[in-house]
N, CA, C and O atoms as a Tinker XYZ file with bonds, in Angstrom:
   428  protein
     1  N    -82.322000  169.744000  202.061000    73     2
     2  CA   -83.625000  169.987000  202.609000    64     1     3
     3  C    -83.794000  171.476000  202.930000    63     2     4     5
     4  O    -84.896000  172.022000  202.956000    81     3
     5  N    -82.093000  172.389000  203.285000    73     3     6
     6  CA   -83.051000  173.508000  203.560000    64     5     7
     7  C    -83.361000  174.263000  202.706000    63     6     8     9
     8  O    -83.911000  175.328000  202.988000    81     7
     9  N    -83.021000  173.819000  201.144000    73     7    10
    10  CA   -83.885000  174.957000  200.330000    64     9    11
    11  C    -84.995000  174.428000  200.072000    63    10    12    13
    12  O    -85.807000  175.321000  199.834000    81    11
    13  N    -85.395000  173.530000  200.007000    73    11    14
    14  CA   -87.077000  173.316000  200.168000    64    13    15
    15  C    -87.438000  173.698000  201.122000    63    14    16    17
    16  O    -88.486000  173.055000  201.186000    81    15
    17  N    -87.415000  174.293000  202.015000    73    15    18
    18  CA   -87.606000  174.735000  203.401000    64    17    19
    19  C    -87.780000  176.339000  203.119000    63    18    20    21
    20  O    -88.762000  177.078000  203.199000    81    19
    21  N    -86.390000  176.573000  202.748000    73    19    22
    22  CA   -86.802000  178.144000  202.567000    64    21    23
    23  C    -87.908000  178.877000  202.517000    63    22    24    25
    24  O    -88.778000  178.367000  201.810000    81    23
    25  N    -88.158000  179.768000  202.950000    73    23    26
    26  CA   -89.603000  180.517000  203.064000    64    25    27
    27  C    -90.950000  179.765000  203.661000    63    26    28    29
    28  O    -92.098000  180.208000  203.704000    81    27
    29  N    -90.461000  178.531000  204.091000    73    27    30
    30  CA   -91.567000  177.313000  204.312000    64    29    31
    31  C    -92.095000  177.945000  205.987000    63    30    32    33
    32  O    -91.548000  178.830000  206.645000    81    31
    33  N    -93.445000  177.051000  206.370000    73    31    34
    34  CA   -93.721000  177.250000  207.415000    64    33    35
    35  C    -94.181000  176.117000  207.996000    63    34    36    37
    36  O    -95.404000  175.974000  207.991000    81    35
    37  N    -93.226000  174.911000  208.711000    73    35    38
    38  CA   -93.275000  174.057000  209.140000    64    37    39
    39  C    -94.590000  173.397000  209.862000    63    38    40    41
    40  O    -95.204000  174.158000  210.609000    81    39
    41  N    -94.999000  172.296000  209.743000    73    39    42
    42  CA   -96.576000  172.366000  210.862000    64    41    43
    43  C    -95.889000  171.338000  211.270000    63    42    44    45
    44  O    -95.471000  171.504000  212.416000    81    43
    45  N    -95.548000  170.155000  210.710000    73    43    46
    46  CA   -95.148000  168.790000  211.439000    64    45    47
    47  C    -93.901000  168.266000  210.759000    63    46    48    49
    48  O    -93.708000  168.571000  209.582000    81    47
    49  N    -93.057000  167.514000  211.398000    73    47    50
    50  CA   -92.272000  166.630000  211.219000    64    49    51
    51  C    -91.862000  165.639000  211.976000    63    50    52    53
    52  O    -91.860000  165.875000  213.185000    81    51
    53  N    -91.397000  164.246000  211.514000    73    51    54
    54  CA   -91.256000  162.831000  212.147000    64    53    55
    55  C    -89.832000  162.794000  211.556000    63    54    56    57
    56  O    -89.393000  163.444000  210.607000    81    55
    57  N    -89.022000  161.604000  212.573000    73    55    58
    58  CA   -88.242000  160.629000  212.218000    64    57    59
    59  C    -88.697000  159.669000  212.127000    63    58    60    61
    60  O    -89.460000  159.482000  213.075000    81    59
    61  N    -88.653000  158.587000  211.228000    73    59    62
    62  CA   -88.395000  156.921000  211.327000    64    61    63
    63  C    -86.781000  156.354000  211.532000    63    62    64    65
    64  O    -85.754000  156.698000  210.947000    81    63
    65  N    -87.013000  155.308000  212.647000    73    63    66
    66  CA   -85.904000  154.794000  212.542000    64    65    67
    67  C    -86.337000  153.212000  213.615000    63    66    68    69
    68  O    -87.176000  153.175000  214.515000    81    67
    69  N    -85.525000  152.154000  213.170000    73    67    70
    70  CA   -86.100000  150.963000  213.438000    64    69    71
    71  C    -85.188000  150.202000  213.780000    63    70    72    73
    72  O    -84.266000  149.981000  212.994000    81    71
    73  N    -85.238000  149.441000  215.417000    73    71    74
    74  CA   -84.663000  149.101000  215.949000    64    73    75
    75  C    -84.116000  147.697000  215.554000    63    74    76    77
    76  O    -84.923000  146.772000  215.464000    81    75
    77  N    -82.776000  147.479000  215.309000    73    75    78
    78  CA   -82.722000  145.920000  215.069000    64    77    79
    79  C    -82.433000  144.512000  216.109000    63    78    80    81
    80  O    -82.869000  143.364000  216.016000    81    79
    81  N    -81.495000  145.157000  217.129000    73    79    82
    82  CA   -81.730000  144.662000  218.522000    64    81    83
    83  C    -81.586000  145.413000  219.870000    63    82    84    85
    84  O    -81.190000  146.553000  220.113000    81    83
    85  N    -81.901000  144.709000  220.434000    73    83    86
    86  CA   -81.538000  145.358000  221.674000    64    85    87
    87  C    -81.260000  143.802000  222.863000    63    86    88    89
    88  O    -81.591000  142.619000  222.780000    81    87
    89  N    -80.564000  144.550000  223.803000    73    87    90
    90  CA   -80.125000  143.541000  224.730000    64    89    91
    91  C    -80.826000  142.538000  225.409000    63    90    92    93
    92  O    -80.506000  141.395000  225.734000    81    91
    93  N    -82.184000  143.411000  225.608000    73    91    94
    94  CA   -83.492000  142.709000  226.091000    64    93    95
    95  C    -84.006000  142.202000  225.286000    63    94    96    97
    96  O    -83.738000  142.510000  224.125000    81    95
    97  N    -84.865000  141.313000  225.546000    73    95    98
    98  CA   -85.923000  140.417000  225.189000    64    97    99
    99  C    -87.211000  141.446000  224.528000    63    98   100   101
   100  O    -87.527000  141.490000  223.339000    81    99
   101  N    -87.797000  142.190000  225.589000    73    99   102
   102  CA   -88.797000  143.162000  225.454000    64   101   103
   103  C    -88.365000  144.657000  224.660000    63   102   104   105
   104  O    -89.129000  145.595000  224.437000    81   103
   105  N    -86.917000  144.564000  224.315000    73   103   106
   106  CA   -86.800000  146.166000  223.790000    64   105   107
   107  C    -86.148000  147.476000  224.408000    63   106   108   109
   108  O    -85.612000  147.123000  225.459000    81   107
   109  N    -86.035000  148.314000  224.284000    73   107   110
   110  CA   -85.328000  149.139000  225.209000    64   109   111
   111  C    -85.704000  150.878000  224.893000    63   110   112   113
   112  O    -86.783000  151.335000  224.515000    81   111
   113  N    -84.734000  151.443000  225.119000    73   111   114
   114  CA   -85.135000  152.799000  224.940000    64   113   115
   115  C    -84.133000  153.598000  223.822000    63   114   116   117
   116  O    -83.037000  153.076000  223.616000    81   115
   117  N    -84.441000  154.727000  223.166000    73   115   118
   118  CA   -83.474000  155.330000  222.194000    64   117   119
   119  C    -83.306000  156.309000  223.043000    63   118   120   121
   120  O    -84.311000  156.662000  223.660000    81   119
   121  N    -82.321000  156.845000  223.247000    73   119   122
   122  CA   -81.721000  158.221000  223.310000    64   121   123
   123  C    -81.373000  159.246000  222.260000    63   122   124   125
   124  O    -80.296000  159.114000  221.678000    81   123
   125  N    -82.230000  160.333000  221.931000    73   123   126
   126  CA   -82.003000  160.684000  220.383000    64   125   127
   127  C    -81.350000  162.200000  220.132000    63   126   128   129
   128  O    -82.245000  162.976000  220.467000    81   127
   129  N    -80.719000  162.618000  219.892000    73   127   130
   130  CA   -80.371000  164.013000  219.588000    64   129   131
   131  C    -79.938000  164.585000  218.394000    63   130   132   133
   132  O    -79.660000  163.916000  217.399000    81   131
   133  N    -79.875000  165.741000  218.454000    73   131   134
   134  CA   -79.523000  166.379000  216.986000    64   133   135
   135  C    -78.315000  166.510000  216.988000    63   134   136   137
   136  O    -77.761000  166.358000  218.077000    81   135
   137  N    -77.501000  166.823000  215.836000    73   135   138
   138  CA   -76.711000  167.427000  215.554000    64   137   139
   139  C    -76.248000  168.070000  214.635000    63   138   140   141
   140  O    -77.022000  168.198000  213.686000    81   139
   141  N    -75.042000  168.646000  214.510000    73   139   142
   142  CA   -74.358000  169.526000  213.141000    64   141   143
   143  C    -73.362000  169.105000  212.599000    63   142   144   145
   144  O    -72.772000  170.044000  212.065000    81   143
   145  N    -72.850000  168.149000  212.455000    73   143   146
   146  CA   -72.250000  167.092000  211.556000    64   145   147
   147  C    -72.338000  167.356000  210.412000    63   146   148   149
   148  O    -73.530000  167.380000  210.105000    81   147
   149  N    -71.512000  167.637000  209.343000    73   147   150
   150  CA   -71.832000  167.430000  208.070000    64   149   151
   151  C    -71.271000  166.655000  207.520000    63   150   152   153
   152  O    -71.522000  166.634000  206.315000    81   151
   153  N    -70.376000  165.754000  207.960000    73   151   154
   154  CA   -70.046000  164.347000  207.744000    64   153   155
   155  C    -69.961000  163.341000  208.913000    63   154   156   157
   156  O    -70.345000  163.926000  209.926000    81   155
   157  N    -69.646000  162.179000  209.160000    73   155   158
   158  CA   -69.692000  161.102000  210.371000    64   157   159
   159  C    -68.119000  161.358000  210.838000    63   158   160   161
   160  O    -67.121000  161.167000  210.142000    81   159
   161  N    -68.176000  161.937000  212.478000    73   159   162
   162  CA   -66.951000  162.186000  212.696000    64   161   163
   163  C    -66.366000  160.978000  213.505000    63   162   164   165
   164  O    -67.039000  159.992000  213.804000    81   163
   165  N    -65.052000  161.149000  213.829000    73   163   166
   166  CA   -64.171000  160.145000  214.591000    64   165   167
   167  C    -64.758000  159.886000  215.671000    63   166   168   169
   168  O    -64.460000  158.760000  216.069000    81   167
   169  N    -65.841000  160.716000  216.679000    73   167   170
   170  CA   -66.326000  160.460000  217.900000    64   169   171
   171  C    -67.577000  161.421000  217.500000    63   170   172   173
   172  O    -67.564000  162.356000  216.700000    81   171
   173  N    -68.672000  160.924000  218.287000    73   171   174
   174  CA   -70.111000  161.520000  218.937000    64   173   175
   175  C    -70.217000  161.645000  219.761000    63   174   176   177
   176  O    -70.584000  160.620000  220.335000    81   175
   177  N    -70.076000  162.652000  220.503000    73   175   178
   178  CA   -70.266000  162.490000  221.812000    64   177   179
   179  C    -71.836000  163.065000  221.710000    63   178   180   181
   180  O    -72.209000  163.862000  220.849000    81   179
   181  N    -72.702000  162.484000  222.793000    73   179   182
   182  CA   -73.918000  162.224000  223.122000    64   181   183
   183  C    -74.133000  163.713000  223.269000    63   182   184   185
   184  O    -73.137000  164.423000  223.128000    81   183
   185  N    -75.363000  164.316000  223.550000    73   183   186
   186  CA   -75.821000  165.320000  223.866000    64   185   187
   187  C    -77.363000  165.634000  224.247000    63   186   188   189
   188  O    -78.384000  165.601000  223.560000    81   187
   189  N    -77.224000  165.829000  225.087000    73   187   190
   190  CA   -78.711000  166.259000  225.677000    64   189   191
   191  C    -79.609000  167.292000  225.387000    63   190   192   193
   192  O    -80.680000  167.521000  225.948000    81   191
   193  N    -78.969000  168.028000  224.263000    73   191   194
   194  CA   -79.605000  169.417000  223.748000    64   193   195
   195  C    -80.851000  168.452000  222.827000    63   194   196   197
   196  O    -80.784000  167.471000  222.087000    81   195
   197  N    -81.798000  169.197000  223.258000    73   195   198
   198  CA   -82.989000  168.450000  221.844000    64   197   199
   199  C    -83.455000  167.246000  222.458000    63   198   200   201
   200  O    -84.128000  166.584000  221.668000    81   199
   201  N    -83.351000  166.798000  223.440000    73   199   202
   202  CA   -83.004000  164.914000  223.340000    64   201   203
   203  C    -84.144000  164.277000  223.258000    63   202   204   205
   204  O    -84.865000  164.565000  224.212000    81   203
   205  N    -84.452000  163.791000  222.780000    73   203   206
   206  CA   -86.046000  162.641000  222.529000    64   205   207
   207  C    -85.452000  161.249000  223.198000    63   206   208   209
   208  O    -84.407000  160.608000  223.088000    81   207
   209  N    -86.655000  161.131000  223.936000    73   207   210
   210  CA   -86.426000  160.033000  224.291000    64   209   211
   211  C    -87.181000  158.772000  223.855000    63   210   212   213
   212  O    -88.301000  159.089000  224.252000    81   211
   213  N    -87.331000  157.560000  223.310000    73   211   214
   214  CA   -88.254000  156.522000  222.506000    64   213   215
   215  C    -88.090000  155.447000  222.841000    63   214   216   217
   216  O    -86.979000  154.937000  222.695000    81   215
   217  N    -89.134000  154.749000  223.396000    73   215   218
   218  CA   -89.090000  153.023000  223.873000    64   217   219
   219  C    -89.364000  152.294000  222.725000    63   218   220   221
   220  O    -90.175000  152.689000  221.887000    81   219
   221  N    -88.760000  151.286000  222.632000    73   219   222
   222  CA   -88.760000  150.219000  221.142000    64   221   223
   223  C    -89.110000  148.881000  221.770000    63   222   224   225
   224  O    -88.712000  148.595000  222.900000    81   223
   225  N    -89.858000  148.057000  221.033000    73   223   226
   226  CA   -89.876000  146.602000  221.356000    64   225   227
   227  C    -88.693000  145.870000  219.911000    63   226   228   229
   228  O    -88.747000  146.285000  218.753000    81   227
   229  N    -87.920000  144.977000  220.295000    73   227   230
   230  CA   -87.126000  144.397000  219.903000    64   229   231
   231  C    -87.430000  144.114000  218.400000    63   230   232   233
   232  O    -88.165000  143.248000  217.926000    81   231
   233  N    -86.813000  144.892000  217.883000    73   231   234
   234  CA   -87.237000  144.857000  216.180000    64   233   235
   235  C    -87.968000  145.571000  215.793000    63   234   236   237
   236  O    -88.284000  145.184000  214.668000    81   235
   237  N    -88.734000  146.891000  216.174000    73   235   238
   238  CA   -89.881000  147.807000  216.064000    64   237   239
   239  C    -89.192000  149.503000  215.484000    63   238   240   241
   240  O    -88.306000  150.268000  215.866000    81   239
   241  N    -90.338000  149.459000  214.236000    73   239   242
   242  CA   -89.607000  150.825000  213.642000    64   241   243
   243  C    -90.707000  151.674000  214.319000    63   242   244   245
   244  O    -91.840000  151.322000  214.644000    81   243
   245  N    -90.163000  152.756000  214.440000    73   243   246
   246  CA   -91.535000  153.953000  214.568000    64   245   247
   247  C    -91.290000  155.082000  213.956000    63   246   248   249
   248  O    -90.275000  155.330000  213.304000    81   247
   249  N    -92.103000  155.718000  214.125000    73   247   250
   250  CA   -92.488000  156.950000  213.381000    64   249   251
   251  C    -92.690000  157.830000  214.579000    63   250   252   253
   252  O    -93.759000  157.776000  215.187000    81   251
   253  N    -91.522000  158.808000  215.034000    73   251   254
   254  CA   -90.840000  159.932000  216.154000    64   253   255
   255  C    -91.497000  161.183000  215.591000    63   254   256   257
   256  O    -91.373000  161.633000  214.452000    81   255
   257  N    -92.441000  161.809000  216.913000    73   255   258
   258  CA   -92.573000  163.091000  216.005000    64   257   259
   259  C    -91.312000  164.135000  217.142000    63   258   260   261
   260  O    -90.817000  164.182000  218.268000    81   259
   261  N    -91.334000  164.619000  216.184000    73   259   262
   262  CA   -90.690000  165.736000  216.588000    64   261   263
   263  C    -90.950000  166.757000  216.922000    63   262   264   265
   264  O    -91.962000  167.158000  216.347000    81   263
   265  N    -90.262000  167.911000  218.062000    73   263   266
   266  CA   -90.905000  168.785000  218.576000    64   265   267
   267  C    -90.606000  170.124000  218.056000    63   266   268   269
   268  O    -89.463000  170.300000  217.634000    81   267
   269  N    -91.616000  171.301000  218.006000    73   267   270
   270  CA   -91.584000  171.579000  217.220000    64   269   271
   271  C    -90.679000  172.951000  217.805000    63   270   272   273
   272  O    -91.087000  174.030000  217.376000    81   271
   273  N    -89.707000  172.989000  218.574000    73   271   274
   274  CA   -88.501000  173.064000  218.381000    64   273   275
   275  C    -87.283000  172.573000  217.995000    63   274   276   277
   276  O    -86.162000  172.882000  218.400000    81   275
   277  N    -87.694000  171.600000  216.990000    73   275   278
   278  CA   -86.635000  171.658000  215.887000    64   277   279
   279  C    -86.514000  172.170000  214.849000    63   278   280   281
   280  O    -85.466000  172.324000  214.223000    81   279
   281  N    -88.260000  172.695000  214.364000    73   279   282
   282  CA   -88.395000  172.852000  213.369000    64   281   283
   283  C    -87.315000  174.590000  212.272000    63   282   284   285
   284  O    -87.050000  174.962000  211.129000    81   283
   285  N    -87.161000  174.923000  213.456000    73   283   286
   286  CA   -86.011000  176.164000  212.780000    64   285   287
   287  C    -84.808000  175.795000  212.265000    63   286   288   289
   288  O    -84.276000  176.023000  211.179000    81   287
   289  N    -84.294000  174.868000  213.730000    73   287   290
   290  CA   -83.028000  173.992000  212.852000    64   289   291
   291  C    -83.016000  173.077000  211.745000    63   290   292   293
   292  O    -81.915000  172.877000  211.231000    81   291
   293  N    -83.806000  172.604000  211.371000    73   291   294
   294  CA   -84.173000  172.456000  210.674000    64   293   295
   295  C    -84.143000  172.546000  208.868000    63   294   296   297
   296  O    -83.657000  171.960000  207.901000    81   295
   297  N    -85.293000  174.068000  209.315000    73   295   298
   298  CA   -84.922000  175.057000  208.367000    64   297   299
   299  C    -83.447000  175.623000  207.903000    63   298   300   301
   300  O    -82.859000  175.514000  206.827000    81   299
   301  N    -83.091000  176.249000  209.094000    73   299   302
   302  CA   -81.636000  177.071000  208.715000    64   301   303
   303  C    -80.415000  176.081000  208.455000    63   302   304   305
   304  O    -79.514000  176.471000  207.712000    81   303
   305  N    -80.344000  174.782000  209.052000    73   303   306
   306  CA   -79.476000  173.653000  208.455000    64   305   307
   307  C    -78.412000  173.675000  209.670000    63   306   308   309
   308  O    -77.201000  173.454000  209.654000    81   307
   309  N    -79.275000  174.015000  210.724000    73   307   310
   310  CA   -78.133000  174.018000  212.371000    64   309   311
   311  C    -78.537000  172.896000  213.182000    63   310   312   313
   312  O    -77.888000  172.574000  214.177000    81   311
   313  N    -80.087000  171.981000  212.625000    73   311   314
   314  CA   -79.679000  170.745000  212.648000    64   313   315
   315  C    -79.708000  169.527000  211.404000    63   314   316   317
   316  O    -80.741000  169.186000  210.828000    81   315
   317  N    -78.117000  168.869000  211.088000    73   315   318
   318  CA   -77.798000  168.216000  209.887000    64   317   319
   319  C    -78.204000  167.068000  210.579000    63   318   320   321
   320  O    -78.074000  166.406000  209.550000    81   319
   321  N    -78.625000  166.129000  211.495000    73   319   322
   322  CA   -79.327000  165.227000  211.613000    64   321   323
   323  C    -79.416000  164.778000  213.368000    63   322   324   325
   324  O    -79.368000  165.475000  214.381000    81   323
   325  N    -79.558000  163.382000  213.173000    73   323   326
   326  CA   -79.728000  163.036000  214.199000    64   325   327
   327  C    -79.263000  162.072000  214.664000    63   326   328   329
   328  O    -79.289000  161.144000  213.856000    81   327
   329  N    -78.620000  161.694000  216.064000    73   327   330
   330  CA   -77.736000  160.517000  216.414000    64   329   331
   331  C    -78.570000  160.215000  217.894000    63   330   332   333
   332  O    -79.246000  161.002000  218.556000    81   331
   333  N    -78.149000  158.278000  218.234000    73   331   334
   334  CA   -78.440000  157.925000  219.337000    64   333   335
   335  C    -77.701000  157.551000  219.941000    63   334   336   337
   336  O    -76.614000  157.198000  219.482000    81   335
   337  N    -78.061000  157.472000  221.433000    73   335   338
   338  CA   -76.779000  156.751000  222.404000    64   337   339
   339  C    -77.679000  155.778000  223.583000    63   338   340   341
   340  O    -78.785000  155.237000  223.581000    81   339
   341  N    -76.722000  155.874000  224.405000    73   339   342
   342  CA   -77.556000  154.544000  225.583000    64   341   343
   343  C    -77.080000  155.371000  226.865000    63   342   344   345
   344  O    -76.164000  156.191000  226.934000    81   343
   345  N    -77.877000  154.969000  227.772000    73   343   346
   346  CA   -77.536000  155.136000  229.238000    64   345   347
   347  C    -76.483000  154.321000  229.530000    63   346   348   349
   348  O    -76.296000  154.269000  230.746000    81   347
   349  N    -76.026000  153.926000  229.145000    73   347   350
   350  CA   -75.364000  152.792000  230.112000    64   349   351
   351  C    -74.865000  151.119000  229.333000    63   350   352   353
   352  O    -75.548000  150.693000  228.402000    81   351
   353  N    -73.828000  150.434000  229.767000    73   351   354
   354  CA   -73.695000  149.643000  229.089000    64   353   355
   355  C    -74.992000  148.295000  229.214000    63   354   356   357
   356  O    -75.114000  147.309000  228.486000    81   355
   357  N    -75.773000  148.683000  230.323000    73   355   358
   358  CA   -76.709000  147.496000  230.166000    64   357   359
   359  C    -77.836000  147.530000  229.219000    63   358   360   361
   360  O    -78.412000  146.592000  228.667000    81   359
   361  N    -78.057000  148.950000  229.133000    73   359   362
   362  CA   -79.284000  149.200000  227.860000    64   361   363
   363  C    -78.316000  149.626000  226.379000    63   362   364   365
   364  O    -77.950000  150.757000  226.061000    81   363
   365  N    -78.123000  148.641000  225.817000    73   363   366
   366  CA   -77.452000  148.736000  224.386000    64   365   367
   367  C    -78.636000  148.176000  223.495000    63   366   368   369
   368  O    -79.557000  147.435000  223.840000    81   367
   369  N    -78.263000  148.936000  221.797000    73   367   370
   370  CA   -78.713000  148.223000  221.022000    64   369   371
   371  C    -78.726000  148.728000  219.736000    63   370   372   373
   372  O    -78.802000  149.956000  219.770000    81   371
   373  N    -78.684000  148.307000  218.689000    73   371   374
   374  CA   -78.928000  149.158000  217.740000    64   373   375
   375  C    -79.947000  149.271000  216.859000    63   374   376   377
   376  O    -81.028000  148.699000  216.999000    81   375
   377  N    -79.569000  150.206000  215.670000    73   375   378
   378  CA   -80.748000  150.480000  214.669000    64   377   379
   379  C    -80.315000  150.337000  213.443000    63   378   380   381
   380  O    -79.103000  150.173000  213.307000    81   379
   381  N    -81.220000  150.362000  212.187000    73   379   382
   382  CA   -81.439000  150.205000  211.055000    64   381   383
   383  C    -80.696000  151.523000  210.726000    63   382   384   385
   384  O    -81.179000  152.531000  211.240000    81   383
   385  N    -79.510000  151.686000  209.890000    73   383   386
   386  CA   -78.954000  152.606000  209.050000    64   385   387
   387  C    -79.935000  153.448000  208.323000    63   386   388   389
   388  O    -79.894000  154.672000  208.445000    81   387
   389  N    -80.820000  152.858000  207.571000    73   387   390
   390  CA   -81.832000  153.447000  206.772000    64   389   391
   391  C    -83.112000  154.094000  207.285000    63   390   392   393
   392  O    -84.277000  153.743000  207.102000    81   391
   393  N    -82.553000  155.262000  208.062000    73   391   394
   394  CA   -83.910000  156.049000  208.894000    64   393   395
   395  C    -84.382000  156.780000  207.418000    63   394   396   397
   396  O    -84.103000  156.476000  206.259000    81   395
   397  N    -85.169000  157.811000  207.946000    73   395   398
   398  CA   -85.872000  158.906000  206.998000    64   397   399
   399  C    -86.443000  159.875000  208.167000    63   398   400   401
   400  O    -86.721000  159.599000  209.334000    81   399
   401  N    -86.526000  161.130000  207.447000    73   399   402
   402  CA   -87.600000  162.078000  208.070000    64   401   403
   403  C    -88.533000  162.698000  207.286000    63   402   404   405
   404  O    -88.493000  162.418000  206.088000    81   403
   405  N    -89.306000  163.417000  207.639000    73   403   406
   406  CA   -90.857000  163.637000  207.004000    64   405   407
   407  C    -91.231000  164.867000  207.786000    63   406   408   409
   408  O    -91.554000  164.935000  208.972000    81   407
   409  N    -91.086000  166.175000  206.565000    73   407   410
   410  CA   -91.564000  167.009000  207.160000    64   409   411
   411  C    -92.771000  167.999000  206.511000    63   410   412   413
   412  O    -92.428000  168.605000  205.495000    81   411
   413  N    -94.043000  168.207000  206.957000    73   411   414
   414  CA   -95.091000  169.088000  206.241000    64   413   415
   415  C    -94.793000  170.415000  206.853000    63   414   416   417
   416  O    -94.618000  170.939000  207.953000    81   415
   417  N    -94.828000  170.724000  205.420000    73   415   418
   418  CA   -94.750000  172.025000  205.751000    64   417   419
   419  C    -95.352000  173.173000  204.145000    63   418   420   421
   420  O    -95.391000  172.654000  203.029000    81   419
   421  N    -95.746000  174.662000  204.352000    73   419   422
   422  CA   -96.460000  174.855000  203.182000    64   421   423
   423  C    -95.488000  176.253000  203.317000    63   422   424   425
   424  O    -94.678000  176.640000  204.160000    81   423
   425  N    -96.106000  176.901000  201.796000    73   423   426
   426  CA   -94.961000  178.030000  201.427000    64   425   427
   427  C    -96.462000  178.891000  200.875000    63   426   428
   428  O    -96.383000  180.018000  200.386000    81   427
């Protein structure tokens, strides 16, 4: 993505990503952050840099916009994606492997 990016000038970008359960009945919350991973390591530890936060109803994909301080990392490839975590062991749950992101942007 970041050589399509190159020379680009970002206006918007989203994540999708879609919840498959959660502990509750009603759904729960994502905890979302970036990172620089360029492969899936032995541990994630969580991070609060960037962090989006997103309420889900139990089985619900959405479409996350993003702020548009990400949009440099982005670009320069200092952020390689994005990971979630939980507060706590009572709000667990997970998501659909198959996110995407979506970014406009013109050159």
């Amino acid at each position: 993505m970041t050589s399509d990016l190159s020379g680009a000038t970002i206006s918007r970008a989203q994540l999708y990503i879609k919840n498959e359960h959660t502990r509750w009945g009603a759904g729960g919350t994502a905890y979302i952050f970036t990172h620089e991973n360029m492969s899936v390591p032995t541990s994630l530890g969580a991070s609060t840099t960037n962090q989006i936060t997103q309420a889900f109803a139990k089985g619900q994909g959405v479409w996350i916009e993003l702020p548009s301080s990400h949009f440099a990392g982005l670009k320069s490839g200092t952020i390689r994606g994005y990971g979630l975590y939980t507060t706590g062991s009572d709000n667990y749950g997970y998501w659909n492997k198959a996110s995407q992101i979506w970014v406009k942007y013109s050159k």
